[in-house]
Each structure stands twice: as structure tokens, then as C-alpha cells.
N, C-alpha and C positions, 0 to 999 in steps of 0.2 A: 392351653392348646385346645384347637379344636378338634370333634370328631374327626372319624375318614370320611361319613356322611355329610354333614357338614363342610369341611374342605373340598370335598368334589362338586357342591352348591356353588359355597362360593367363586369355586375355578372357571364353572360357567358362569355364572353372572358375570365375572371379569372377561369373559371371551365372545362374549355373543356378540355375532356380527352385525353390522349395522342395517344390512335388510332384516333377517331376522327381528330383531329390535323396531322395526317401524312397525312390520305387520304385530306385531304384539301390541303397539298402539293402539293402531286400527282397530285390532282385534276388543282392549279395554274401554276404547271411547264407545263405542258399539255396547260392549257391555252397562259402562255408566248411564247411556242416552235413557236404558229399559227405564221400564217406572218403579220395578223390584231387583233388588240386588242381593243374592243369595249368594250360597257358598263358593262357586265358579266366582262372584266380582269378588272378594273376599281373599281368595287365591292369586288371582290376579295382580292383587293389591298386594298381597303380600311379597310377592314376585318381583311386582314394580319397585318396593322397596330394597329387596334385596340387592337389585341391581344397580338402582345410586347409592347403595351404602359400600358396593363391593368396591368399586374405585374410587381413587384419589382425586380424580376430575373432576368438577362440578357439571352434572348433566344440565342439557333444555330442552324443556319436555315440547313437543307439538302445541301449538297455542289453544285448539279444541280440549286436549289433553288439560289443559292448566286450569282451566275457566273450569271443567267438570269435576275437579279434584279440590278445586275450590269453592265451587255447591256443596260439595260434599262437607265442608266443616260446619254446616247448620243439620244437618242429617241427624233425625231423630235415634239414630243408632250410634252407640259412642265408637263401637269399634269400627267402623268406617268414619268417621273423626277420625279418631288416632292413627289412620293405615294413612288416612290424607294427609293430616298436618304434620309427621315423620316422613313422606315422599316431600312436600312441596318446602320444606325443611331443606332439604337437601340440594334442592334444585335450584337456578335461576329464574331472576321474575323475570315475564315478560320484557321485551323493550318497549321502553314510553309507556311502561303500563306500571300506574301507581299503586303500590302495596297499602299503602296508607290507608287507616282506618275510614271509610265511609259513612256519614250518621243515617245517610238517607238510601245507604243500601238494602240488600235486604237481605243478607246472608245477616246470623244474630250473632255477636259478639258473644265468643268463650273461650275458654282457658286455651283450647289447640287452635282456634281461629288467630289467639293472641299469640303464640306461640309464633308462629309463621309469621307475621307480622313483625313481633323481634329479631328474629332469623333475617327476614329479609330486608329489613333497614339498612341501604346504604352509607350511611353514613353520620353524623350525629345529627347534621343537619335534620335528616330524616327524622328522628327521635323526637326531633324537637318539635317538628311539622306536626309529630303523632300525638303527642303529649296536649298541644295546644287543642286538637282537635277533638282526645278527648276530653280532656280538661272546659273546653268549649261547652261542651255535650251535659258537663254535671252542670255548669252556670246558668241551661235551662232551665226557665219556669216550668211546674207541669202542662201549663193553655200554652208551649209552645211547641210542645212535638212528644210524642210516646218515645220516656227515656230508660222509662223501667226495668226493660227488660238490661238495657246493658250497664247499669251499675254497679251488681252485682261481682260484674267482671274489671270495671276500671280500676279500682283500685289494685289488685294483682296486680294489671300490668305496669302501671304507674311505680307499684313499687320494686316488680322486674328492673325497670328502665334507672331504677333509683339505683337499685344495686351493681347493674355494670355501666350504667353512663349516667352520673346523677350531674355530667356539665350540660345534659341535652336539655334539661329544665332551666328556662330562662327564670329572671327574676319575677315578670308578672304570671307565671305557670305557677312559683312557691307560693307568691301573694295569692292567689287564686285559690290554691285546694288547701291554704294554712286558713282560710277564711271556711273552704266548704268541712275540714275538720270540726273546724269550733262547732255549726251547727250540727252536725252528726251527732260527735260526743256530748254534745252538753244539752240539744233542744231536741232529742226524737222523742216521739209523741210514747207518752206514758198509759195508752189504751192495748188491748191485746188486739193482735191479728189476729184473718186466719176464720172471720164470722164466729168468734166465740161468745156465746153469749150464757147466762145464769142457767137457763133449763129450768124445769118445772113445768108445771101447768101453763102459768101462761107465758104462752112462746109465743104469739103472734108477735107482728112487725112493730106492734108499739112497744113489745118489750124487749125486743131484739136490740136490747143497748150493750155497747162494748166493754167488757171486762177490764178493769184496772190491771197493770200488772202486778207480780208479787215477787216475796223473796223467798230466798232459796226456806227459809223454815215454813211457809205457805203464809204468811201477814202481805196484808197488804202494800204494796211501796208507796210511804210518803213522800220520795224524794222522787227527784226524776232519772231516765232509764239507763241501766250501764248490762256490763256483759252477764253479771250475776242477779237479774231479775230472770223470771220463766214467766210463763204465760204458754196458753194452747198452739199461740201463732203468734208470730211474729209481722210487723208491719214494713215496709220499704226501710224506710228509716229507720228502723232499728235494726235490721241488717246490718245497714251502713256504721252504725254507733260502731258493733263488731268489729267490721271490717277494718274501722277507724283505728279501732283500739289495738289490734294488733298490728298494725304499720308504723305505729305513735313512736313511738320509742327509734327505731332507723329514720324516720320522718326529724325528728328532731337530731341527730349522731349524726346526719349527710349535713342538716342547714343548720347547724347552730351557731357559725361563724357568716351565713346570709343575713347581712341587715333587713329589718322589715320594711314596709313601706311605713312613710311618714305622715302619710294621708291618714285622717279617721273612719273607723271603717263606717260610714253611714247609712250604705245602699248592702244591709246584712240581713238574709234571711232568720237572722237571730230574732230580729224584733218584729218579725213578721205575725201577725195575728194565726194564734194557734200555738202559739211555744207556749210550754209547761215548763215554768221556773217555780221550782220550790222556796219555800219562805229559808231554808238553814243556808240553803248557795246563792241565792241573790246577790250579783254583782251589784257593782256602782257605778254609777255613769261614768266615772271616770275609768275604770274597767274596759267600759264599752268603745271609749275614744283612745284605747290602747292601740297600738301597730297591729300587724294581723300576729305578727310570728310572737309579740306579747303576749298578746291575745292569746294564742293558741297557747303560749306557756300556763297561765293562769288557769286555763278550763280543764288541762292536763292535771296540773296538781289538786284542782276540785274532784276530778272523776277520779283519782286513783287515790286522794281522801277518805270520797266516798265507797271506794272497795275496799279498802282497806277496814271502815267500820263494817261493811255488810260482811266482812271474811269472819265478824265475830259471831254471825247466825250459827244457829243448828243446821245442816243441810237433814234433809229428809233421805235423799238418797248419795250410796257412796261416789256415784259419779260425781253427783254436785259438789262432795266432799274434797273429787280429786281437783274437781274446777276452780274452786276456793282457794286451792294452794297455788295452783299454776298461775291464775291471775293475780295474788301475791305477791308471787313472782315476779313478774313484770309489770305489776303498779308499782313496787318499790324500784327496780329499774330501771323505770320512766321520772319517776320522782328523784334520782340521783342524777338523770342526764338533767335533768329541769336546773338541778342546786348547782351541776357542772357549768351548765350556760349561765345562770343569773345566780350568785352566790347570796342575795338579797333571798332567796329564797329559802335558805340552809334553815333560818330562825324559825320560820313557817311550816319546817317539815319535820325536825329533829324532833321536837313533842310527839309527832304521831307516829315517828319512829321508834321510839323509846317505848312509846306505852305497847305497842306492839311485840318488842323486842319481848320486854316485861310478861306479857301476855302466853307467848308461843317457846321463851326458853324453856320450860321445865318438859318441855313433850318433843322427844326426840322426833318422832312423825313428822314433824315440820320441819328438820334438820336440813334439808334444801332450801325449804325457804329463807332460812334465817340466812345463808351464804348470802343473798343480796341485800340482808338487813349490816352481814359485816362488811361487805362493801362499800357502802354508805357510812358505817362509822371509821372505816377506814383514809373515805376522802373526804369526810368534812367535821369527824371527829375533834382535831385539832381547832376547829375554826370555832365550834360548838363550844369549846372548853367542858366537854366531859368525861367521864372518866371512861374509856372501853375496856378495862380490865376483865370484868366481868364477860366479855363479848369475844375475848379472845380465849378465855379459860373455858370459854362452850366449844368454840369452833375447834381450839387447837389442843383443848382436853380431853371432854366428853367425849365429842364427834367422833373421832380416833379410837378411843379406848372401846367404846360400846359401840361400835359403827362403823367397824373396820371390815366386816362383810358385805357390805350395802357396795355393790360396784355403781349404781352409778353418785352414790355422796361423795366415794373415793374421786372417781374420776372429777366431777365437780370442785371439789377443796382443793385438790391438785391443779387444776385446770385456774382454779381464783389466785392459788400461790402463783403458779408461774408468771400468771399476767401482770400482777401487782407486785412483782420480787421485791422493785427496786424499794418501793413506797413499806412492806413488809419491815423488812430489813430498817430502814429507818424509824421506822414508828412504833413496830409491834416485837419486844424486847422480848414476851413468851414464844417466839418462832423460835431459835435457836434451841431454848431448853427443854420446848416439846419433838427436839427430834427423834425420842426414842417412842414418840407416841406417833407420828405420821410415819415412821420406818412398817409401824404393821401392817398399812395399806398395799408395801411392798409385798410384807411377809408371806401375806392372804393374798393374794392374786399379783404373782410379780410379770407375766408376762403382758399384764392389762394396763400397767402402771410404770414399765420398766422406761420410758420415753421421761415421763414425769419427772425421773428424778433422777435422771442423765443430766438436765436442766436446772432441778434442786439442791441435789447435793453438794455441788460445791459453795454454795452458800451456805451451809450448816458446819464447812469445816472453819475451824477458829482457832487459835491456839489454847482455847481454854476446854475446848470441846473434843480437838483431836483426836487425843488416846481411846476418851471413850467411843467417842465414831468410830474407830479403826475396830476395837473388839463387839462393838454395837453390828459391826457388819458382817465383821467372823462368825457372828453366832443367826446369823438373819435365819437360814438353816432349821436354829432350837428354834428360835423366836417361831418360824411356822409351825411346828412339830408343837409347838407350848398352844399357840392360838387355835388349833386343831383341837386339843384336849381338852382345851377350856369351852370350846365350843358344844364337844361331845358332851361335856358334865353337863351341860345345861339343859340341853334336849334332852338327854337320857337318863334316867333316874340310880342310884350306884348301884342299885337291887338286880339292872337290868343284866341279861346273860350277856348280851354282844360285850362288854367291854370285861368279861369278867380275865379273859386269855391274854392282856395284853398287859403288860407289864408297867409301860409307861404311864397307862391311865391309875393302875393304882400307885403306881410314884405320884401322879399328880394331885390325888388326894388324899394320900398318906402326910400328916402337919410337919413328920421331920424331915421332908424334903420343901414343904407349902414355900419356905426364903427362897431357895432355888429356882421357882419356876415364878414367883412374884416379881425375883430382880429382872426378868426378864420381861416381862409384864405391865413394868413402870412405866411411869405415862408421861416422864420429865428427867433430864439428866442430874445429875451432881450426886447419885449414891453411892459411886465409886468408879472405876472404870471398869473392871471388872470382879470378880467372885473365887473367895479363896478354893474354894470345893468345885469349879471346873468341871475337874477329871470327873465327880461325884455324876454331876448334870448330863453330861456328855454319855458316862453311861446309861444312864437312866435312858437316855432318847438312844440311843444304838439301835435300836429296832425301827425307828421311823426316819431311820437313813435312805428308804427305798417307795417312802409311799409318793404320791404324784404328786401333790403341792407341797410338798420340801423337795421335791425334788427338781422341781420348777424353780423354784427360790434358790436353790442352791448354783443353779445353773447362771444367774444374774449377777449373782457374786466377784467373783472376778472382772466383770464390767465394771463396777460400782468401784473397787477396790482400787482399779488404773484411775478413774477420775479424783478419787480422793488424793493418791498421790502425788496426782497433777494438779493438786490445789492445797496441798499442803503444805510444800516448798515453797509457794507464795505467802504463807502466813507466818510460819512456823521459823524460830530461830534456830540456831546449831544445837543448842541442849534440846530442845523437844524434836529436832528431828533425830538427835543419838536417842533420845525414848522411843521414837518410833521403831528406829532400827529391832531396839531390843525387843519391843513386841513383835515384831515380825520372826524373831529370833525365837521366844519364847511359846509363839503359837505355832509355831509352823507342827507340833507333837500336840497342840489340844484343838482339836478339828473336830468334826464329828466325825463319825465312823462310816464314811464315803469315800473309797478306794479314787472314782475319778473326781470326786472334792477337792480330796486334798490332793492330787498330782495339781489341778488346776491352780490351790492355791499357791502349793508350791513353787511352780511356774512364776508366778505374777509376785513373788516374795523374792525369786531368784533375780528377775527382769528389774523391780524397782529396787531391791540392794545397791544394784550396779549404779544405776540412777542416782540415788543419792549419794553415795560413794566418790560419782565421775562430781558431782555440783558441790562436795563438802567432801573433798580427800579427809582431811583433819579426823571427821568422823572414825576413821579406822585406829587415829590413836586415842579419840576419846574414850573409847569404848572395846579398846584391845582386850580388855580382860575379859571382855564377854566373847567377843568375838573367837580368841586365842580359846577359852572354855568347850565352845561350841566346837571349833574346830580339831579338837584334841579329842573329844569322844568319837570312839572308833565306831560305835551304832548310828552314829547317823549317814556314817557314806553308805549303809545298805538302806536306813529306813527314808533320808532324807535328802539321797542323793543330789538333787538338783539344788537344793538351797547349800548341802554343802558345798557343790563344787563353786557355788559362786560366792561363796565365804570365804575357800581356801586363794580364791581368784582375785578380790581386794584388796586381801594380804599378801601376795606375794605383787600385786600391783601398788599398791596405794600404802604401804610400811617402806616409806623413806625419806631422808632427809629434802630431797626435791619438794616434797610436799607438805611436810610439814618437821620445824624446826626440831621439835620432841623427838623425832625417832631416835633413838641413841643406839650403839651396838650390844647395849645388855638386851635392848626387845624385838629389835632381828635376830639376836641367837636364840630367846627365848621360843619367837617363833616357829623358828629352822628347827628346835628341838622339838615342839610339839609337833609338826607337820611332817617330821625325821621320823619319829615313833609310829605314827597314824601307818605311813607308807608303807616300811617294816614291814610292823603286822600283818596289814591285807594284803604282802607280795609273800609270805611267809609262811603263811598256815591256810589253810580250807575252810572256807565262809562255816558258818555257825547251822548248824540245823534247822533247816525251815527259811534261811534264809536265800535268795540268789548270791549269784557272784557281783563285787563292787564293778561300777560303769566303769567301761573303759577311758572314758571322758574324764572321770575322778581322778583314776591315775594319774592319766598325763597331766592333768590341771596341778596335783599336788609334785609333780615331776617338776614342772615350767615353775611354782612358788620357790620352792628351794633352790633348784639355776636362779633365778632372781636374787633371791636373799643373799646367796653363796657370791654375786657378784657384789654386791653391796659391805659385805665382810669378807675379806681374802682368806679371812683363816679358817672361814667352811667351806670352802672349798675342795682341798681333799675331801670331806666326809662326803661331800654330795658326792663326788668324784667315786669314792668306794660304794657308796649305797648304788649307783649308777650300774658298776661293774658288777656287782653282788646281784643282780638284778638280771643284768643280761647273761653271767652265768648260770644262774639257775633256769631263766627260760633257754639256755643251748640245749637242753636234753631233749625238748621237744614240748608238749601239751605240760602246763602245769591249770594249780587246782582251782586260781584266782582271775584264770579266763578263759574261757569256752571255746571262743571261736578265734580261727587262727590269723584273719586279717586284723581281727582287736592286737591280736597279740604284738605279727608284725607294725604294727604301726608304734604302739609301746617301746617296741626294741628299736625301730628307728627314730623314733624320739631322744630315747636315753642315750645313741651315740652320736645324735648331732650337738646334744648336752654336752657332753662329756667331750667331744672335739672343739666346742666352743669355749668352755671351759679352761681352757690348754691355755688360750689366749684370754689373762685376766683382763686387761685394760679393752678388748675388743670386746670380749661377753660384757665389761661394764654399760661399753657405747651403743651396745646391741639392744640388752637384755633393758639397760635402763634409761631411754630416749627422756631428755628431757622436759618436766612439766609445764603445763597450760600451752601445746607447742601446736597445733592443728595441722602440722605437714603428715605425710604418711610414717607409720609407725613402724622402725623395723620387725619389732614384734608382738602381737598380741594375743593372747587364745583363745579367739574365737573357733577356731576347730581344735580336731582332737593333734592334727599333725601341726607341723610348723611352717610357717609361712614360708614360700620364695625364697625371700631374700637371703635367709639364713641356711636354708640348704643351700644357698650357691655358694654364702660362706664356707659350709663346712666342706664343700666338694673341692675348693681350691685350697683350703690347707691338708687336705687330704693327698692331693696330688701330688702341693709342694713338698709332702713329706717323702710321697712316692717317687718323685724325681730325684730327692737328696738321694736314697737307698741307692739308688741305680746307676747312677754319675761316678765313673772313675775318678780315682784322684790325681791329680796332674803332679808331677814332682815340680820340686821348688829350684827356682832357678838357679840359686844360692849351693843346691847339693851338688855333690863332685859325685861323678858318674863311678 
């Protein structure tokens, strides 16, 4: 939102009337006409802006107005530039007045004259007109017009125009600048700009000869000139080299499916007297009678060759150091799009990839650069026939394990994963097993990366990998609180005072706990799913339940958790999803020590129970002993409320022959007797010290299981029937000690006597209570809330009645009797 300052601007700008508004014209062109423009046009200007930014309309400005604001984008001051070409941006061109690039105008081509230009192109057509023209403009010889000045700027827009309309380049526009590429990159003059000459005594004009350029360790360049040679100055053409070089790579990604032309190029300023071809890159004539866009491929893989051997210099200074990696970067880049289009080229480049690889694996500092060396073994590895093992145990080992701070290698590896999933997954068999080593990127910065692996992780679930992903992610939590510690030992020496107070830190370098926080550390699956000593771990980190990045981590969790399950039933058969269950079972009490942690995960454990439950009834009897266990201890309706009630909710839903043939009547009584006991108790005695009172939701849920059950066997029946009444006696007296508040209560008691009247009626409480399975029509009952649906109180209120009417109906004598 904006200011109040600010919105009262803008209100005017959007109201100003339309006299108003001319004389402000008036008043600017007046201003512009001066021969000095000071703060008053500046203001103006800025005004002028505000006011076609503040509406939705497209304004037209007075045609004195357009033309002045259009001088304005050669104006030796940038920020009237930038105040013009953001107004004329905005605005409508003249009519019948052409935007299009003029060569022989005299306003000078630059970035915001180009700006405007794009902006106001009607149409591709236009584009096209612009392109050819200037495209035109580079096809000059120097003896035929001064183009110098705007070179610098064609290429920008050219590659503007590439990226939102690269249909507006006809075919002889690609042949054209695939031709002025070649000489760029491969033929600019190897002398230094810029009048630099040797110095010394004798400086006169006969020894005022042009310095050679050099490389980055200060030798001289034998070869001819790319982005990593320096020199004092720089010459036209080697600008251009630059320029070239960094548009190479989208230049070839838009046309690599444009046929070239089939002409030879013969009229090339390649073989113009004055090119510097060195003796190592000397084409062959047969080279030279390539198509252009061959052509241009071939000169590509020459220059990014040749960076690649100059990236093995010493740089002298750290910038040059940072230069060397970056163009790296994108020489191997351009060299993969190169192998993309002409796969003749794979055999040609894989040597120089290799040695390279070879070179730069052992020094983690280069760790982004090697991302596009594994891209390259990843799409033409197979074609190479080599081995990448080695290239995935760097990226999906190393990287990960010692490099899981670095946010931007994180974001990069994540960013390479996602793109290439599918090609991953087929090819690179180490992705699956290092997922306990890419989960740290999470652990260390999960709201930077939480997008990443919304996208990744259901690829990692497997049925071979499941369980341990499930508790790989219950612990994401420790895993940050571990990578925190590990972090801190490193930097800080054990002598030092800050870490003497904390507890965890000397767990973590105390050797009899050193297994505990290593499992967690692994940098590959298969050492188990999880760790007997748990409980052990869990305490040890209790204290870093509350610091900011576990607690950032922790907050992700439950995201991650609903994906995983949502991709787990897609892999996983009925026996590994009844393992699931039981983890969920089993963890829902080893958590860490985060009150709104574990509510959260509780939640997301209660949610997908149901879920698999509703897609694999069966589940409830594979795994009834667990379930039946879990549900019979009486500590968890206070400490785990939510996972119990939706434990006791499956069994008294999903425990019957409807669903699966097993159910017998020995394990709905077993049932009915554990969930008979639980009830009992918490309606019977005063919660335990320290504890609250059990949810009122628990009750009625284990209320609603045994009406269930009770319908499914008639002969528990009575007992539900008594426990029912036994219940609602003791809450007659008023407040009792297992519910607080007295609408919880009332709802309880009218629970247990639409029970208990439904009950009355076995064969209807069946039809009721047990609607038959896989049925999608509406359900007469289910408990989603605490009370009971509609339907059934309309039940219970009409046998209520009828009961009420029989009472009160005299009895008529019998026809038969004698008065």
C-alpha cells in the first residue's frame, strides 16, 4: 500500500482537468525550448510522468511536446533520459509519425532511446522494419557512413526483440547478424585500444605502436581476442566480441531449429584484410563454405574452447578470478546448446569437458561452475558412452553435504533438479539415494527453497525410500538444530566461552552421542529408517525447539508431509501403506519438543489417517492390533488428542464386515471392550494432575464408535445402552470433573440420548449407524462434528413422539367385551 502522501499524488494526477493539463504543457514545452534544464524541468518531468503512469488510458501528448521529449533521449544527462523515455513509454506515437529507428537521424542510439522504440512498435511488422534497419546499419562498411557510435547499442536491442518477438526476425535478418556474429567472436583485432602504447623514453609518434593484448595472468595473447583478454582499452570490435558473447547462447536457443542459408558465405568480412587468425584455430576452407548459422556454430565451439583453456590462467586480480568462473559458465552453456543442435559435435567437446571436470572437481569454489559441466554429462553423457558416476557423487554428495549454506549453489542445484527431473530420474540412479543429502538445503534455509521441493519431493518418494522419507522429514526440525551445531563447531573453537552454556553443543561433541547426530548427517539413504535412541536425540536438541532456523524448518513440515502422502499412495502397496500408518502411529509421541510442532503434526497425521483409511479400509484390520493398542491407552486422549480421536473414528467406522471380509465378532467385541474401558475412565474420575480435561470431540467420537460397533453385534448393545445411561446419570447432578464448560457438556448428553433412543431400534440403528460401503450417496451418519447429523435427530424425535402418543391414547374397549 501506498503512503497518505503518495495516494493524495496520485488522486491528482488521476483528476486533473483537462485545461489544467494543457497549460502544464505549455507551460514544459516552454520549459524544454531553454537551452538549460534545471531542477524546475526535472520536476516537471517528473509530474509529467506521474500523470500517464496514474491512469489506465493511454495519453497523446501535443506533438511540440513529443518531438521535445524526444531530443531529450540523446541529452548528455541521463536522468532526463530516463524522465523522457519512461513518459514517451507511456504514451502514443504521433500519427503517421514513424518510431522506427532512423540511421541518418541525429538523436544517438541508447538503451532508453531503444526502450521507446520497443514500447512503441505497433506491431511485429514493425519489429521487423526495426530489425532490418538496424541490422542494415551493422552490414555498413566504415567508408560508408559513421556507425560507431550506435553499435554498441544494437545488439541490446536485437536481443530485446529476440526475447519477446524473435518471429519479427525474418530469415535474411538471422542470416545477416549469424554472419556479423562469426566476425565479432572469432576476427576482432588482437591490438589494445584506447592509444595505449609501451611508455618510456621514447614516446614519440614513431613509437606510439599498439600494444598486444594479454591474458588475464599478464602474458601476452597468442591466440586471437575473447572476453578474458585485458588491455588499457579496448577497440570497436572488441566491444562487439563482448557483446557477441553474451547474446551467443539465446542467439542460438531462439534459432536452432532456422535452417541456415545454403549459399556460401563468400562476401564475409571474415577474410577481409586485417583479421588476426591464429595458427591453433585456423579454419579450413571447407569451414569457410559452411552456411552462416554452421558457421556460427563452429566459431562458437572455437571461442568457448578457447575460454575454457584461458580459465586455466592465474588471474592476477580477484575480479578477474570472479570473471573466469562466470564465463565458464556460459562457455560450457553455449557449448551444450552447440552439442543440442548438432550432436556431431558431442565427440568434439566431451574431451574438453572431461578435462575440465578433472581439473575444477577437487575445489569446491567452483561448485556453480561445474552445475553446467553436469548438465552437459547429463545430456550427452549417454551418447559419449562415459561413465558420470563420478559427476553425480560431486553434485549430489559433496555439494549438499559441505555446501548446504551457500544459498545461491542451493538455489542453482535445485533449480537444475527441477528442470531436468524427468531426464534425472531416468539417468542418474544417485538422485533417489542422496535424498537425505539435498533435504539439508531445506533444513538450512527452508523458506528459500520451500517452492523447490513442493516440485521435488514427490519424486524421491518410492516404495523403497518411503518410511525412511516419512521420518527423514519428522526430524527436518533436528536435522536444522544438528546443521546449526555443526556449523558452530567449525567456526568456533570448543575452548570458546559462547557455546560453553548450551547443552546441545556439547552433546554434539561429546563421541557417545557423535552416532546420533551423524545419522542425521548422512549424506545417502539405506542406514535404516530411523534410530533406536530417538527419545535420546530428541532430548539432547529440546533446547533448540525455539531458535529461528529450526523454527523456520519446522514451520515447512507439515507442507512437505501432505505432499508426501499424496504421493505415496500412488507408489506404495497395502503392506507399506499399513507401515506407514504405524509410523504415523508411532511418531506422533517422538516429536521434538514444540508444543505448536507437534499440534501441527498431529493435525496432518489425524487428516491423512482418514485418507488412507477412506482409499484402503482393509488397513484397519491389517493393523488392528496397533491400532486397537494405541487406542486402549488412556494418555493419549489428553496428550494426543487429535490423532486419537481420529484412530477411535476408523474403528468405529472402517471395523466391518462391509469392508472387509475378516472382521469377525471376536474383534468388534475386542474393540467395543477397549474403547468401553478408555470411556469409563475419562467419564469417571478427574483428569490426572497437570493435565487438562479430555476434548469434548473425544468423547462424543468414542460415544458414536461403540453405537457403531453395538450395531454391528446386538449383544453389545445393552452395555452401550448402560454405559450411555450411567453417563447421563452422573452428569444429572450438574458440573462434573471431565468437562468444564457446560455447552461441551450439553451436547454430550444429547448425543448419548439420541444413542440410546436409536438404539432401541436394532435393525434401524444398523441401517443408520452402518450405510453401506463404497456408496457415494449422502451418508445418514458420519462424525464430522461433535453433535449428530439432521437426519438422525429427526429420527430420534419421531420415535420419541411415537412413544409419547402411545402414553397418552386411551384404550378403546374391545368389541368382543360385554358391557
Amino acid at each position: 500500500m501506498y503512503s497518505n502522501g503518495t495516494e493524495s499524488l496520485i488522486k491528482q494526477a488521476r483528476e486533473i482537468q483537462e485545461s489544467e493539463l494543457q497549460k502544464f504543457y505549455s507551460r514544459l514545452i516552454k520549459l524544454l525550448q531553454g537551452k538549460e534544464h534545471g531542477h524546475e524541468t526535472i520536476d516537471s518531468l517528473q509530474r509529467l510522468r506521474l500523470i500517464v503512469f496514474a491512469t489506465k488510458y493511454t495519453r497523446t501528448l501535443p506533438p511540440e511536446l513529443h518531438k521535445s521529449l524526444l531530443s531529450l533521449l540523446s541529452s548528455p544527462v541521463e536522468q532526463l533520459q530516463v524522465l523522457s523515455s519512461a513518459v514517451l513509454r507511456e504514451t502514443l506515437p504521433l500519427a503517421a509519425q514513424a518510431e522506427n529507428y532512423n540511421q541518418d537521424g541525429n538523436s544517438q542510439l541508447n538503451t532508453h532511446a531503444a526502450a521507446v522504440l520497443l514500447a512503441q512498435a505497433q506491431s511485429g511488422d514493425d519489429l521487423s522494419a526495426l530489425c532490418t534497419q538496424l541490422l542494415r546499419g551493422l552490414d555498413n562498411r566504415p567508408s560508408e557512413g559513421p556507425t560507431t557510435h550506435l553499435l554498441p547499442h544494437t545488439l541490446p536491442i536485437v536481443n530485446s526483440i529476440l526475447t519477446h518477438s524473435p518471429e519479427s526476425l525474418t530469415e535474411d535478418n538471422v542470416t545477416l547478424l549469424s554472419k556479423k556474429l562469426v566476425d565479432w567472436l572469432r576476427y576482432a583485432s588482437t591490438t589494445q585500444g584506447g592509444g595505449a602504447s609501451s611508455g618510456g623514453f621514447f614516446t614519440g609518434s614513431r613509437s606510439r605502436q599498439p600494444l598486444p593484448i594479454a591474458e588475464l595472468d599478464g602474458t601476452v595473447s597468442g591466440d586471437f581476442f575473447t572476453v578474458l583478454c585485458v588491455g588499457q582499452g579496448f577497440t570497436e570490435d572488441q566491444w562487439m566480441n563482448v557483446y557477441s558473447f553474451s547474446m551467443l547462447r539465446h542467439w542460438l536457443l531462439t534459432f536452432h531449429s532456422v535452417p541456415g542459408g545454403t549459399i556460401a558465405d563468400t562476401d564475409d568480412r571474415s577474410e577481409m584484410d586485417g583479421s588476426v587468425v591464429s595458427v591453433v584455430s585456423v579454419t579450413s576452407s571447407s569451414s569457410r563454405l559452411l552456411p552462416p548459422k554452421e558457421r556460427l556454430r563452429e566459431k562458437a565451439f572455437q571461442y568457448c574452447q578457447r575460454l575454457v583453456e584461458q580459465s586455466d590462467r592465474k588471474a592476477q586480480k580477484k575480479t578477474d578470478g570472479d570473471l573466469q568462473k562466470a564465463c565458464l559458465v556460459e562457455a560450457v552453456c553455449i557449448l551444450d546448446s552447440v552439442c543440442v543442435e548438432d550432436p556431431s559435435f558431442v565427440y568434439r567437446v566431451f574431451p574438453c569437458i572431461k578435462a575440465l571436470f578433472g581439473r575444477l572437481s577437487s575445489d569446491l569454489s567452483f561448485a556453480r561452475v561445474l552445475l553446467p559441466v553436469a548438465q552437459f554429462y547429463l545430456n550427452h553423457g549417454e551418447m559419449a558412452a562415459v561413465d558420470c558416476d563420478c559427476v553425480w557423487n560431486l553434485v549430489l554428495g559433496r555439494f549438499p553435504a559441505e555446501l548446504f549454506n551457500d544459498p545461491f549453489l542451493a538455489h542453482e542445484l535445485l533449480r537444475f533438479l527441477r528442470l531436468n527431473l524427468e531426464n534425472v530420474q531416468l539417468r542418474v540412479p544417485q538422485y533417489i539415494r542422496h535424498f537425505p543429502n539435498l533435504l539439508k538445503f531445506l533444513a538450512w534455509d527452508s523458506p528459500a527453497v520451500i517452492d523447490d521441493f513442493v516440485d521435488l519431493l514427490p519424486s524421491m518418494v518410492t516404495s523403497g525410500t518411503a518410511l525412511e522419507l516419512l521420518h527423514t522429514l519428522l526430524d527436518l526440525p533436528c536435522l536444522s538444530a544438528t546443521l546449526l551445531l555443526q556449523h558452530r563447531s567449525m567456526c568456533l573453537p570448543i575452548s570458546d566461552p559462547g557455546g560453553r552454556n548450551l547443552a546441545s553443543v556439547n552433546a554434539f561433541r561429546n563421541p557417545s552421542f557423535r552416532g546420533l547426530f551423524l545419522f542425521l548427517l548422512r549424506g545417502e539413504a539405506g542406514a535404516g529408517d530411523t534410530i533406536d535412541r530417538l527419545s535420546t536425540l530428541l532430548e539432547l536438541l529440546s533446547e533448540a525447539a525455539d531458535w529461528p532456523r529450526v523454527v523456520q524448518c519446522a514451520q515447512t513440515v507439515p507442507i512437505l508431509l501432505h505432499i508426501f502422502f499424496n504421493a505415496v499412495v500412488n507408489v506404495a502397496d497395502r503392506t507399506l501403506l499399513g507401515q506407514v500408518l504405524l509410523v504415523t502411529l508411532e511418531r506422533s509421541s517422538l516429536l521434538l519438543n514444540s508444543p505448536k510442532y507437534i499440534t501441527e503434526i498431529h493435525r496432518v497425521f489425524s487428516r491423512q489417517l482418514i485418507n488412507l483409511c477412506k482409499l484402503h479400509p482393509s488397513l484397519v484390520i491389517d493393523q488392528s492390533h496397533e491400532l486397537l493398542e494405541f487406542a486402549g491407552a488412556t494418555s493419549n486422549v489428553y496428550n494426543k488428542q487429535e490423532v486419537y480421536t481420529h484412530v477411535v473414528l476408523v474403528l468405529g467406522e472402517y471395523l466391518s464386515v462391509s469392508y472387509d471380509s475378516r472382521c469377525s465378532t471376536k474383534l468388534i467385541t475386542s474393540c467395543f471392550e477397549t474403547l468401553e474401558a478408555v470411556l469409563f475412565e475419562i467419564t469417571s474420575s478427574a483428569p490426572h494432575p497437570g493435565t487438562g480435561c479430555p476434548a469434548p470431540r473425544a468423547i462424543t467420537t468414542l460415544m458414536s464408535a461403540l453405537a457403531k460397533l453395538a450395531s454391528r453385534s446386538h449383544d453389545l448393545i445393552p452395555r452401550v445402552s448402560l454405559l450411555l445411561s450411567k453417563l447421563r446419570n452422573v452428569s444429572s447432578g450438574g458440573s462434573v470433573s471431565w468437562c468444564e464448560d457446560d455447552e461441551d457438556l450439553d451436547s454430550v448428553l444429547t448425543l448419548g440420548e439420541e444413542l440410546c433412543a436409536l438404539l432401541k431400534m436394532p435393525g434401524v440403528a444398523q441401517s443408520v449407524l452402518n450405510p453401506p460401503a463404497h456408496v457415494t450417496a449422502p451418508r445418514w451418519h458420519q462424525d464430522t462434528n461433535v453433535a449428530m447429523p439432521l437426519q438422525l435427530r429427526a429420527l430420534t424425535r419421531l420415535t420419541q413422539a411415537h412413544a409419547s402418543h402411545a402414553q397418552h391414547t386411551p384404550t378403546s374397549p374391545s368389541p368382543h367385551t360385554s358391557t
